[in-house]
N, C-alpha and C positions, 0 to 999 in steps of 0.2 A: 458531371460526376462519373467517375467511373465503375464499371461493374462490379468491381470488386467491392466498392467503398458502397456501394447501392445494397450487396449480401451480408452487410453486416452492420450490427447494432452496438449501441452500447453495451457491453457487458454484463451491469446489472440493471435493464431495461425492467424488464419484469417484476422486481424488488419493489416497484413503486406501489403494488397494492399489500394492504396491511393484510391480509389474511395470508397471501405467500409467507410476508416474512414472518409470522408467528406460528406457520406451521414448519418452514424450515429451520428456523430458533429449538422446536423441542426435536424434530428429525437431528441435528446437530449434537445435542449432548445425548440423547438417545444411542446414536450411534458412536459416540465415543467409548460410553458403557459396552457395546455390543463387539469392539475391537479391542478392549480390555479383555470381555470375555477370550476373544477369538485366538489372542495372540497366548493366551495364560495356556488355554486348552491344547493349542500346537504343543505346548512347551510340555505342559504335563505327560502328553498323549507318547512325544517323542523319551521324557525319561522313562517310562517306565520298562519299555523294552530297545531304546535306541534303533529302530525299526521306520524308514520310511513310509515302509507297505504298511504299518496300521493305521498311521495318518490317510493316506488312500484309501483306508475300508473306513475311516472317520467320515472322509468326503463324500463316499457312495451312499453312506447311511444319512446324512445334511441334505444331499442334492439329489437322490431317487424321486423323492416324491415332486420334485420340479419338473423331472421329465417325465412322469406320469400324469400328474393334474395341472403341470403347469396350462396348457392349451386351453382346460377344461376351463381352467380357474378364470383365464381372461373372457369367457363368456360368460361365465356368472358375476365378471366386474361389472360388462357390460348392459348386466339385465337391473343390477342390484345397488343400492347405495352404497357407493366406494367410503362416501366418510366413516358410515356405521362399520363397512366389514371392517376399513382399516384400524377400529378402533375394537371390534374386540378379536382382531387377528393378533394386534399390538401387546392389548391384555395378557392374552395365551403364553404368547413369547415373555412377558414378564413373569409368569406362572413357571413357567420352564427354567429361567433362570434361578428362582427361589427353589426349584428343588434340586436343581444344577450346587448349588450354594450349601443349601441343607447336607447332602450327601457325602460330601469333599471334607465340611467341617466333622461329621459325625465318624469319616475314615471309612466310609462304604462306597467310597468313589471306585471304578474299575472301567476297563478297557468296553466290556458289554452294558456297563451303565452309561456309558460315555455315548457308545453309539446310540442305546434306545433315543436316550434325551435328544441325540442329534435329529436323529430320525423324528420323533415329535417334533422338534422345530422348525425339519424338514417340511413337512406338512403345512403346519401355520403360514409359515414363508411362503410357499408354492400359491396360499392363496391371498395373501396379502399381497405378494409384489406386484399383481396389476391395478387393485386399485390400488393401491397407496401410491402408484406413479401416475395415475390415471387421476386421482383426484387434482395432482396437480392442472389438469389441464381445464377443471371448472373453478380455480382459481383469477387466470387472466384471463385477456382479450387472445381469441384465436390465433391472430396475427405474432403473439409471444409465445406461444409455445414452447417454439426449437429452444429461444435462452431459457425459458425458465426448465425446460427439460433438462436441459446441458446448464444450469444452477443448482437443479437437484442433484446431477453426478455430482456437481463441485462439493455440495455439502456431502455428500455419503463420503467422497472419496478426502476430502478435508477433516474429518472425524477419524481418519487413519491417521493418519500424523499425531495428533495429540492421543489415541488409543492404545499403540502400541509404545510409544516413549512412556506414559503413564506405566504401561505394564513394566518396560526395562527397570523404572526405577520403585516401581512399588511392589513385585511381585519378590525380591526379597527381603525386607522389611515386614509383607504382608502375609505371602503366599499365595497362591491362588484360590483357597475359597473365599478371601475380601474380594477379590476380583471380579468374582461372580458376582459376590452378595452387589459389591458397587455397580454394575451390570442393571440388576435386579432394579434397585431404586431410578436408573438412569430413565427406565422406560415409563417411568410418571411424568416426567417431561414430554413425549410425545404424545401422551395420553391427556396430556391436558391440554396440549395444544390444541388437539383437533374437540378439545372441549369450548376451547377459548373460539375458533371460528364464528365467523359471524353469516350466519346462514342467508342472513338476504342479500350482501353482497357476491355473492356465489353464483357464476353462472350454472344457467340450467344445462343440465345433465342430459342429454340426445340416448336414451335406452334404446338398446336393441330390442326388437321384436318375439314373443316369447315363441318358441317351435325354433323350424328350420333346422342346421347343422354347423353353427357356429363355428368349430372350429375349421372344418372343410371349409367354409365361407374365409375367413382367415388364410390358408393356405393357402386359397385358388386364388386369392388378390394377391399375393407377394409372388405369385407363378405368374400371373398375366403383367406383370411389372417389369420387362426384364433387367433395370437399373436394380431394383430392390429384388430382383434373385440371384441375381449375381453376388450382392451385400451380404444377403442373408446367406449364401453357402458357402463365402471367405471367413464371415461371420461363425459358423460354426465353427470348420475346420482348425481358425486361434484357438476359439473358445472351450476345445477340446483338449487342443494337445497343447499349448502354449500358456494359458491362464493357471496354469497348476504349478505353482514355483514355490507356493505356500506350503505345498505337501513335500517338497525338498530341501527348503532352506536351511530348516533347524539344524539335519543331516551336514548338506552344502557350506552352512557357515562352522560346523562341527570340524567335520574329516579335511575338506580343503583348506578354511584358513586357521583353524585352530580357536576359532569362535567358538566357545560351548553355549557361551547369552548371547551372543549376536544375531541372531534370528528377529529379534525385536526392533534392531537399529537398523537393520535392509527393511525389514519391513515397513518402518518412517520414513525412509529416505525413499523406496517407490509409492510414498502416501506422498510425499511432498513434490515429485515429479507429477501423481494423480492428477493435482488440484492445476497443477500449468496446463495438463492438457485437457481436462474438464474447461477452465476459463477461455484456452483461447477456442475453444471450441464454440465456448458461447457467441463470442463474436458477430458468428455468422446466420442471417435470418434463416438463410438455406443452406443446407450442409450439400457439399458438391463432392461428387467422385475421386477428386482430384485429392480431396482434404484426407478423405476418409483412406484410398491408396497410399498415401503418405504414413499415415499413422499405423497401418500398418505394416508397413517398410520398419521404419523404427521402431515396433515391438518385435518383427521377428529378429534383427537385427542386435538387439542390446539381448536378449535371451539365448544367443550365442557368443557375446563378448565376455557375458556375466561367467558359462558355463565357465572359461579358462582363465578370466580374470587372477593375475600372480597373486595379490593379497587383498585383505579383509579392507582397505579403506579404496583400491580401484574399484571392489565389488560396490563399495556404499555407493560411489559418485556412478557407477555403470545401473545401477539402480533407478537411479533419474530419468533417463530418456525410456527405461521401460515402464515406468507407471505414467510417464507423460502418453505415451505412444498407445499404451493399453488403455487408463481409463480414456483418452479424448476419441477411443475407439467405440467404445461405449456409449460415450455421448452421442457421440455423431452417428451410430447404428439406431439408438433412439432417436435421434432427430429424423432422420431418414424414415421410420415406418412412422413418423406423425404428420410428416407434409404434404403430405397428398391424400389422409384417409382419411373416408366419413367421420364424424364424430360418435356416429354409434359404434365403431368399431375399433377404436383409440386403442380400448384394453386389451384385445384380442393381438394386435398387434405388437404393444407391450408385452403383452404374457408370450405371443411367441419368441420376442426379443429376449428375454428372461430364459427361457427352455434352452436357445439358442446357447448362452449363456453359462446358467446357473444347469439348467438341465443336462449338456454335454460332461459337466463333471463328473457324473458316476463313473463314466467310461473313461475318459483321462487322468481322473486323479488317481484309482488304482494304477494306470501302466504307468504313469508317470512316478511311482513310490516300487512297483515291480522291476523299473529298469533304474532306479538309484540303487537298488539294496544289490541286483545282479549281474549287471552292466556297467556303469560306474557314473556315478554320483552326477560328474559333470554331463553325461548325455542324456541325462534323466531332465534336464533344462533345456541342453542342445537341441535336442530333436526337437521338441515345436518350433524353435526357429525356423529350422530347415524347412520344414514342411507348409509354414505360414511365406516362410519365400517363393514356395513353390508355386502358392495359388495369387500371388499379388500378382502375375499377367491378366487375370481372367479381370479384374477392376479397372483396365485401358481397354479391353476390347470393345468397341464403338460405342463411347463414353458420347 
């Protein structure tokens, strides 16, 4: 058999235990509700003042507390029960939406309530994302991991497809405070899922040690790595300037193709690229250099095709290869900080994955909404291509 076919697994290898699939069951319409949300609030955020840059002060106020507590937060995954915090991190964010919901319908919705609420979710989020990825990993056998890692992308990033078409088609019929409100109930799904868990089938949980310097402990492993430091600061550098297309599009499908709702149909159509490159990601038991350099060739590559793309339906189809190429980047970045680390330290290395991520947005998504409003539209996408081309050499040097 050959190497290749020896790195890789069934697909849905990990599906075989019941407690994965009935936590990924309520994470799935969970997050459909949560891209309802997502896709309503772009939309609102951009009518009210046709403004890329507020959408970017939206993203700084969502994704500040990531890169503040994100690091923090994957050591208190790692000390703490991931089920419990996930469950009432989960809670919070349902609370947020009901008064996200409440405020829109009563007509006291605005630009500074929009961010507060963000900002509170921020928060939640920043400490939920380690364990609630982290739980996954006392679900299977060690040996599953990578797939059912790169299964969890699949579900988050597969709950964008059905999230934002639900929005295109219901969000005039309904408005966007049904959107919320439908949001709101979505997170009883994940909240009972991790009710439904069946606790003795559950592998035990490896806790970190109470003291020490957790995060530094975290940092100084991905430095002594030089495969996974090299990841992690290609990693950034997308996740900065390239993953921010959401704080342009509405703009992007407005001014260049004449799209005023088209912000909803790109944003399915890189939901439906997502989930190709989440699955063939899964594939593989070990994610390899080779896979991950790839994947990011084709994001930075379709985030400079999209920027001049002639019309609104080569944008849809140039959409494709960039949610494949971005999430299966994602996947594969998580797979990569879970192959080789202790178990006590699974969440630290998630939650840096996540900062990497989720936390570089403060700082991208405003210049990324500053250089569409004053620069023009399509460099406001262009440039992170560029500059994500610039650093794919450093992922072949002594591979």
């Amino acid at each position: 058999m050959s190497q290749q076919a020896t790195d890789r697994s069934s697909m849905f290898l990990s599906l075989r235990h019941r407690n994965l699939r009935i936590y990924f069951f309520g994470l799935l319409l969970s997050n459909v509700g949560t891209w309802l949300q997502f896709t309503a609030m772009s939309l609102l955020i951009y009518s009210i003042n046709n403004k890329a840059t507020d959408a970017g002060i939206n993203t700084f106020a969502q994704f500040v507390p990531m890169l503040v507590l994100g690091a923090w937060a994957g050591g208190f995954a790692d000390r703490h029960n991931r089920r419990r915090v996930t469950f009432w991190c989960q809670s919070l964010l349902g609370v947020q939406a009901v008064v996200l919901a409440v405020v829109t319908f009563t007509g006291h919705v605005s630009l500074p309530m929009i961010y507060l609420l963000s900002f509170g979710t921020g928060i939640a989020s920043a400490i939920d994302n380690p364990s609630r990825r982290g739980l996954v990993t006392e679900l299977v056998e060690s040996s599953e991991i990578p797939n059912a890692m790169s299964l969890n992308t699949t579900v988050m990033t597969g709950s964008r497809i059905f999230g934002p078409a639900l929005a295109a088609v219901l969000i005039g019929p309904l408005g966007t405070a049904w959107l919320f409100a439908l949001n709101a109930v979505s997170y009883l799904f994940v909240i009972g899922s991790l009710l439904m868990i069946d606790k003795t089938k559950m592998l035990p949980a490896t806790s970190a040690a109470r003291g020490g310097k957790p995060v530094r402990e975290g940092l100084s492993f991905v430095w002594r790595d030089p495969m996974l430091r090299r990841a992690f600061i290609v990693f950034t550098v997308v996740s900065t300037f390239a993953f921010n297309y959401s704080v342009v599009m509405p703009k992007l499908s407005d001014v260049r193709w004449g799209q005023a709702n088209g912000y909803p149909i790109l944003l399915t159509c890189v939901s439906i690229g997502s989930v190709f490159g989440a699955l063939g990601t899964a594939r593989f038991t070990r994610i390899t250099m080779t896979w991950y350099a790839t994947l990011v060739t084709i994001n930075g590559v379709s985030c400079i095709a999209i920027a001049w793309a002639p019309n609104f339906l080569v944008a849809c189809l140039l959409c494709l290869p960039l949610g494949l190429g971005g999430t299966g980047l994602v996947a594969s970045m998580n797979g990569l900080s879970q192959q080789n680390t202790p178990p006590e330290m699974r969440s630290r290395m998630l939650a840096l994955v996540a900062v990497a991520f989720l936390g570089s947005t403060p700082i991208g998504g405003p210049i990324t909404g500053w250089i569409g409003d004053n620069i023009g539209i399509e460099w406001s996408i262009a440039y992170g291509g560029i500059l994500t081309l610039l650093f794919v050499p450093m992922l072949w040097k002594d591979r």
